[in-house]
C-alpha positions as CSV (number, residue, x, y, z in Angstrom):
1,X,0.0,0.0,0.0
2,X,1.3,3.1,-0.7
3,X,2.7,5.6,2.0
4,X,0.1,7.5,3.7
5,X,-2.7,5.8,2.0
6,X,-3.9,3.6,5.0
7,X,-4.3,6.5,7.3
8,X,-5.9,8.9,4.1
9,X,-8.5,5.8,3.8
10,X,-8.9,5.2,6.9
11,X,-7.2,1.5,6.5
12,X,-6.3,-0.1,10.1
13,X,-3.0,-1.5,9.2
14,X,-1.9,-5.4,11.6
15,X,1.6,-5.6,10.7
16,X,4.3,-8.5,10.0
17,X,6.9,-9.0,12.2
18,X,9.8,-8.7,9.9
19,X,13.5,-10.1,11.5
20,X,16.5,-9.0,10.2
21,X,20.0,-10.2,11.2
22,X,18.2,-11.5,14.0
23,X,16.4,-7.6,14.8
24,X,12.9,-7.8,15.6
25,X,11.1,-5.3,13.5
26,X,7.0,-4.2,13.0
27,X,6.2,-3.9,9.2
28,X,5.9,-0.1,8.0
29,X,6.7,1.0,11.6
30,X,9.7,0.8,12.4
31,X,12.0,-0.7,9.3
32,X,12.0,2.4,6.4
33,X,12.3,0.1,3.3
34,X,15.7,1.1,1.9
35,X,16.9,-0.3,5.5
36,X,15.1,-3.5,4.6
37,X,16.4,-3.1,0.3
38,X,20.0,-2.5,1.9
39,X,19.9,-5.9,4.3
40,X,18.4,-7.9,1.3
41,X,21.2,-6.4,-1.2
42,X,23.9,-7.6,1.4
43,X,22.2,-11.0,1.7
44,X,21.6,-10.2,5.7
45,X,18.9,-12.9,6.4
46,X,15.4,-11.4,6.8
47,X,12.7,-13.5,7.9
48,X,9.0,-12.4,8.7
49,X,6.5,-14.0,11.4
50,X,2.3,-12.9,11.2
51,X,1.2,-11.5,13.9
52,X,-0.8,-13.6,16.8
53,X,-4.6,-13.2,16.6
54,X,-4.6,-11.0,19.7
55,X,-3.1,-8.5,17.5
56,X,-6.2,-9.0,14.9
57,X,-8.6,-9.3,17.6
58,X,-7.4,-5.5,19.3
59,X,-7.8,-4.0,15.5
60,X,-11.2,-5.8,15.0
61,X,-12.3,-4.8,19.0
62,X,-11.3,-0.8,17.9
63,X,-13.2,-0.7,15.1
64,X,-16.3,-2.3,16.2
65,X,-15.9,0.0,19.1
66,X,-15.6,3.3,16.4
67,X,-18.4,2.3,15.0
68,X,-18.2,-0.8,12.4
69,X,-21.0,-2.9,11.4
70,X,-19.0,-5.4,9.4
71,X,-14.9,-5.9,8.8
72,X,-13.4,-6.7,5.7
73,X,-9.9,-8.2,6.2
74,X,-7.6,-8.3,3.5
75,X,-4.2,-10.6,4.1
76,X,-1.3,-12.3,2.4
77,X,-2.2,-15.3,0.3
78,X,-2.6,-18.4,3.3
79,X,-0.3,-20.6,1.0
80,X,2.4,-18.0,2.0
81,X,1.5,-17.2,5.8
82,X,-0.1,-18.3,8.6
83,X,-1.8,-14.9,8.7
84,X,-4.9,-15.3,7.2
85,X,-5.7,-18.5,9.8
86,X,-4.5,-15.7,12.7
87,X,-6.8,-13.5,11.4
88,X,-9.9,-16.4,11.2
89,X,-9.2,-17.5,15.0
90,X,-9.3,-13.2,15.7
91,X,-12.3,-13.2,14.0
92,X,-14.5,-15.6,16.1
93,X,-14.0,-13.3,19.1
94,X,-15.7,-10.0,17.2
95,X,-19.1,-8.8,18.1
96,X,-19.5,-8.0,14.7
97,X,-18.9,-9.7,11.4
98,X,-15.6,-10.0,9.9
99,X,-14.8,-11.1,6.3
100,X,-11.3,-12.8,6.1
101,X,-10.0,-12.3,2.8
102,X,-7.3,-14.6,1.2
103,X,-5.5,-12.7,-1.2
């Protein structure tokens, strides 16, 4: 997603956990992509973990709570990540309906 587009859309954003050289990162937070282009150019391992369905559950919980009748939620394909499954198991504990999607 472009820069600044999740917050012009209003887009709630769960990131990856992205480790490189053995650094724990957040996806888009706190690892500016030529950082992450420079440690993949040097052939510094980089590995990335999805994140636990708490993490799902809080964004689902806040948007319910602004508001939301439904949730559409957009992830990584599930034959890549165990992030969509995260995302299911987050889903069960909404008061209001959430649409997995597996890109």
């Amino acid at each position: 997603m472009p820069e600044g587009a999740a917050e012009r859309w209003g887009v709630v954003v769960v990131p990856l956990q992205v480790v490189v050289g053995g650094e724990r990162h957040l996806e888009g937070w706190d690892l500016p992509p030529a950082e992450l282009t420079a440690a993949l150019t040097h052939g510094v391992r980089v590995t990335t973990s999805q994140p636990a369905p708490a993490a799902f559950a809080e964004a689902y919980a806040r948007a319910a709570a602004s508001g939301a009748r439904e949730i559409v939620s957009v992830h990584l394909s599930g034959e890549l990540s165990g992030t969509v499954r995260a995302a299911q198991l987050a889903a069960l504990a909404v008061p209001v309906p959430v649409h997995v999607i597996d890109s």
